[in-house]
C-alpha positions in Angstrom: -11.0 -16.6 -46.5 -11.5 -13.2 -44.8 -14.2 -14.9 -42.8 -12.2 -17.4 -42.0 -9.6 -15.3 -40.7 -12.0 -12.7 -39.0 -13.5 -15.5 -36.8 -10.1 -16.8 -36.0 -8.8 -13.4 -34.3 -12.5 -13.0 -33.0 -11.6 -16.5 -31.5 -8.0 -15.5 -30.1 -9.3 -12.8 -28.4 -11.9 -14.0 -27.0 -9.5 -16.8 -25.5 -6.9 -14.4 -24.9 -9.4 -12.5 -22.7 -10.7 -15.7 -20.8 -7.3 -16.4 -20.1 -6.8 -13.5 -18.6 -9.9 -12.6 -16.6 -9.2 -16.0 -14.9 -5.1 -15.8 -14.0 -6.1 -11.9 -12.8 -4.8 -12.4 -9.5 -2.0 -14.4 -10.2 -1.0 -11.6 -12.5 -1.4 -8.8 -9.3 -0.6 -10.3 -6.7 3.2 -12.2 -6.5 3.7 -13.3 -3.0 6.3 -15.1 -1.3 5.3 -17.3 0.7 7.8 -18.4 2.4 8.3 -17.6 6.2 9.6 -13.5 6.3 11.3 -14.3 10.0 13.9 -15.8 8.1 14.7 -12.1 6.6 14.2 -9.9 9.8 17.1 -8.4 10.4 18.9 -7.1 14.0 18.0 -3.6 13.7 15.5 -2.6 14.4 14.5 -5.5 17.0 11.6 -6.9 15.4 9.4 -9.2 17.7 6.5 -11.1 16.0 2.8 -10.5 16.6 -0.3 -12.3 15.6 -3.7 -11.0 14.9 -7.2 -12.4 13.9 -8.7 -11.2 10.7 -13.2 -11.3 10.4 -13.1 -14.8 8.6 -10.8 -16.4 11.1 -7.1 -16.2 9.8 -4.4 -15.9 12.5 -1.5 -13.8 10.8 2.0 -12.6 11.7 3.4 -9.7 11.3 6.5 -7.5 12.4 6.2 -5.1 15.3 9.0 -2.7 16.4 7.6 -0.7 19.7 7.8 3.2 19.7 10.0 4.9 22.7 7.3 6.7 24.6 3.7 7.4 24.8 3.3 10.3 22.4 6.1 9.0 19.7 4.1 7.9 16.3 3.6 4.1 14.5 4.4 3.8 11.2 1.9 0.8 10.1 3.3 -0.4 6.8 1.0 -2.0 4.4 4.1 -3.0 1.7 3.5 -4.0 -2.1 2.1 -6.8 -4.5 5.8 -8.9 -4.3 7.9 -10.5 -1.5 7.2 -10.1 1.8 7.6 -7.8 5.1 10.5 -9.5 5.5 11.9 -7.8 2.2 11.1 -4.6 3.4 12.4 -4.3 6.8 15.9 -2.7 6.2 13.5 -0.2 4.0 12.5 1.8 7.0 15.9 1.2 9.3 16.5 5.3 9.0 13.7 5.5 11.1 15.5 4.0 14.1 16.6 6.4 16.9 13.9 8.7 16.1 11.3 7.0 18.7 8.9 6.1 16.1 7.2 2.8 16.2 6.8 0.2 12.9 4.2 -2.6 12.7 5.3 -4.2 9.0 2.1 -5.7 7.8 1.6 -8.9 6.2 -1.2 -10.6 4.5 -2.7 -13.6 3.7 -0.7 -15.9 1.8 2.0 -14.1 2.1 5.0 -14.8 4.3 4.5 -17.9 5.8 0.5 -16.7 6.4 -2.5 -18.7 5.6 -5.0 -18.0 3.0 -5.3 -16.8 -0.9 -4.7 -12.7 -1.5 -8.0 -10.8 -2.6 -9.3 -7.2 -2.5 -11.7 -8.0 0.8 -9.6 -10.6 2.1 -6.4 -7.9 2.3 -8.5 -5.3 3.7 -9.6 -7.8 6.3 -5.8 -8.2 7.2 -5.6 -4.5 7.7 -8.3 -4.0 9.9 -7.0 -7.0 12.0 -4.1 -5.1 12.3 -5.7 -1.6 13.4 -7.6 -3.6 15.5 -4.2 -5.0 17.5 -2.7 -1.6 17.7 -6.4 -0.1 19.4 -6.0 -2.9 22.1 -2.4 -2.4 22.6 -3.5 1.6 23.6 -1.9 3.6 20.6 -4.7 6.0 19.6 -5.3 6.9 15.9 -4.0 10.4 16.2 -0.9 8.2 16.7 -0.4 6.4 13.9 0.9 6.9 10.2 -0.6 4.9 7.6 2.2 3.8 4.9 0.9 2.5 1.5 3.2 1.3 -0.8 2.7 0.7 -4.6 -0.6 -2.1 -4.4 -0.3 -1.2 -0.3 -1.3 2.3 -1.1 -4.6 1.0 -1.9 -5.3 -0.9 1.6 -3.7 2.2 3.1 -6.1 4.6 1.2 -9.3 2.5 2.5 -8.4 2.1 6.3 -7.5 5.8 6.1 -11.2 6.7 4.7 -12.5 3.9 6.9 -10.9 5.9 9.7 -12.0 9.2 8.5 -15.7 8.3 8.3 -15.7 7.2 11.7 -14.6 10.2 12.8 -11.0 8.8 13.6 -8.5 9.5 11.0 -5.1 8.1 11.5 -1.9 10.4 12.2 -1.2 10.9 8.5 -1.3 8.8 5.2 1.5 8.2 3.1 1.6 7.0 -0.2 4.3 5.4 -2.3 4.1 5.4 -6.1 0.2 4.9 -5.9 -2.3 4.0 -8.5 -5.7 5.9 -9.0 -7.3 2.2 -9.2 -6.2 -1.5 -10.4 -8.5 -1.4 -13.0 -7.1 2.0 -14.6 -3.8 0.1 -14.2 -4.6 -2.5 -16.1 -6.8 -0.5 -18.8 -3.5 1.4 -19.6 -1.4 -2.2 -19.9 -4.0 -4.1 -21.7 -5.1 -1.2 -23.6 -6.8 -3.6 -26.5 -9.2 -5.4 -23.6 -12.0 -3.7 -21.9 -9.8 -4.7 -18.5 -11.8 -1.9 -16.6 -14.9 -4.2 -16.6 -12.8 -7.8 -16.5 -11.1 -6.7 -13.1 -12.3 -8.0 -10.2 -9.9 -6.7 -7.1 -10.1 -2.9 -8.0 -8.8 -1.0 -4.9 -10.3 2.6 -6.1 -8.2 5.0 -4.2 -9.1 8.0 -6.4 -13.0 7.6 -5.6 -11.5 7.5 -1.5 -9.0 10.1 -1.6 -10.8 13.0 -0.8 -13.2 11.9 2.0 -10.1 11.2 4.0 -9.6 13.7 7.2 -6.2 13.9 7.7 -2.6 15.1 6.2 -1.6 12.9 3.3 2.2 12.7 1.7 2.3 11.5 -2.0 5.5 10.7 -3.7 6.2 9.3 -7.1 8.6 8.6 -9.6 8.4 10.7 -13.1 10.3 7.7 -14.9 8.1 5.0 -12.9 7.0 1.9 -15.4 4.7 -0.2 -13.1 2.4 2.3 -11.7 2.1 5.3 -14.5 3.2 8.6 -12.6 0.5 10.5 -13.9 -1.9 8.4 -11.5 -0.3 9.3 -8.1 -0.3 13.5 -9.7 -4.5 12.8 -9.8 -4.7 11.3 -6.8 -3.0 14.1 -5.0 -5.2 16.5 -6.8 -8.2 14.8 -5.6 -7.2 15.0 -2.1 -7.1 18.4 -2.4 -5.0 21.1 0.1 -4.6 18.5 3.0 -2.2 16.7 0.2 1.3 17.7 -0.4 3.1 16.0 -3.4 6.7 15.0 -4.1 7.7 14.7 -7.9 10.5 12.7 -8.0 12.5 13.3 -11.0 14.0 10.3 -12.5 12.9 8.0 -10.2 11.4 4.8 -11.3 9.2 2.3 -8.8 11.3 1.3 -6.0 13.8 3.5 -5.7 12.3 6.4 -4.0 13.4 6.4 -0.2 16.5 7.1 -1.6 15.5 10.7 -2.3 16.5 12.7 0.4 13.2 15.0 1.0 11.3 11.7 1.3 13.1 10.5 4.1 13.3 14.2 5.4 9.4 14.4 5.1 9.1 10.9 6.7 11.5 11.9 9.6 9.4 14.7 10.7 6.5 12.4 10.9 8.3 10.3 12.9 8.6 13.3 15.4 5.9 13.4 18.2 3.2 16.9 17.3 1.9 17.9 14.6 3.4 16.6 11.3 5.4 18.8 9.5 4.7 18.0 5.8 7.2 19.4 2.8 5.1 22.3 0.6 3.9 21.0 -2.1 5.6 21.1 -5.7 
């Protein structure tokens, strides 16, 4: 009878485990796929570009011009849910101050082509860098915005950048994760999910070979990404990073914190950023 029992929960595991090693993506990534031009809104005026990623997807995505040749880009890589489109109001306390936006999107989501993976949303973002170079905005130009999964693309153009000898503007990171497979070790605790995933965006092993100022802000009460991770990714960047502890705060609340959007507005200003001491 013990036997018998023992090889049954050896059996539910092991199915429990297949099942989820193989619905991994559905399970990280939750786009919407329908088109995100039906949720731009009037202000700021949005127009839509295309670009065309390595292995030949044409995407849109939402571009708002900066006023003037020396005012900064906010390029927005958003999270694992919606789309741009849900995100566009997010940043509308930008406008006035000069400051450009190109809202990301990636494949499958918003209307675009293709299946979301680790490479394939990488190969989105560079597609997108790529457009802003040909369009004449520099790197020193241009603010990299990661939020929750985005921070994770952001975090790998940024060292991308850095190693080339070209780091963007700043980086800023919103409620970010050390890595998807520490994520999902601390959720599936009873599964050895380190080794099952396979889309691990490791930000922490990145962090610190990136060349330029870095803003990270997280919520203390956050319940998707554990707050503790964003606190050792900061750490790992070392002195260039200044960190916001937002008190309270849980995952998707937190540019409603007022020295967020004050440490967001001054790198909306053209010159040096101007980054809030850290905590």
């Amino acid at each position: 009878m013990i036997w018998s029992l023992l090889l049954f929960a050896l059996v539910a595991y092991a199915v429990i485990m297949v099942g989820l090693f193989f619905l991994q993506r559905q399970m990280i990534y939750g786009p919407d796929r329908r088109d995100f031009t039906l949720a731009m809104p009037s202000e700021p005026e949005y127009q839509v570009i295309e670009t065309k990623t390595a292995d030949g997807l044409t995407l849109r995505h939402m571009w708002a011009e900066p006023n003037g040749a020396e005012a900064p880009v906010f390029l927005v890589f958003h999270g694992n849910a919606g789309h741009i489109g849900h995100r566009s109001n997010k940043f509308s306390f930008l406008t006035g101050t000069g400051a450009g936006q190109l809202l990301a999107e990636y494949r499958g989501y918003g209307g675009n082509p293709g299946s979301p993976d680790e490479k394939g949303l990488y190969a989105d973002a560079r597609s997108v860098w790529e457009w802003l170079a040909n369009e004449g905005i520099p790197a020193d130009r241009v603010v990299l915005y990661g939020e929750s999964l985005g921070s994770g693309v952001a975090t790998k153009i940024a060292a991308e950048l850095s190693a080339q000898g070209t780091p963007p503007r700043a980086l800023v990171l919103e409620a970010p994760f050390t890595s998807v497979p520490a994520v999902a070790q601390r959720r599936f605790w009873w599964l050895p999910a380190t080794w099952l995933t396979l889309d691990r965006f490791d930000s922490l092993s990145r962090i610190a070979g990136i060349d330029t100022e870095i803003l990270i802000f997280h919520g203390t009460a956050d319940r998707v990404v554990p707050y503790d991770m964003g606190v050792a990714l900061a750490d790992a960047a070392g002195p260039r990073a200044r960190f916001l502890s937002l008190e309270g705060a849980g995952h998707i609340e937190l540019l409603d914190f007022d020295e967020v959007k004050t440490a967001l507005l001054s790198l909306a200003k053209a010159g040096s950023p101007a980054l809030p001491s850290s905590d």
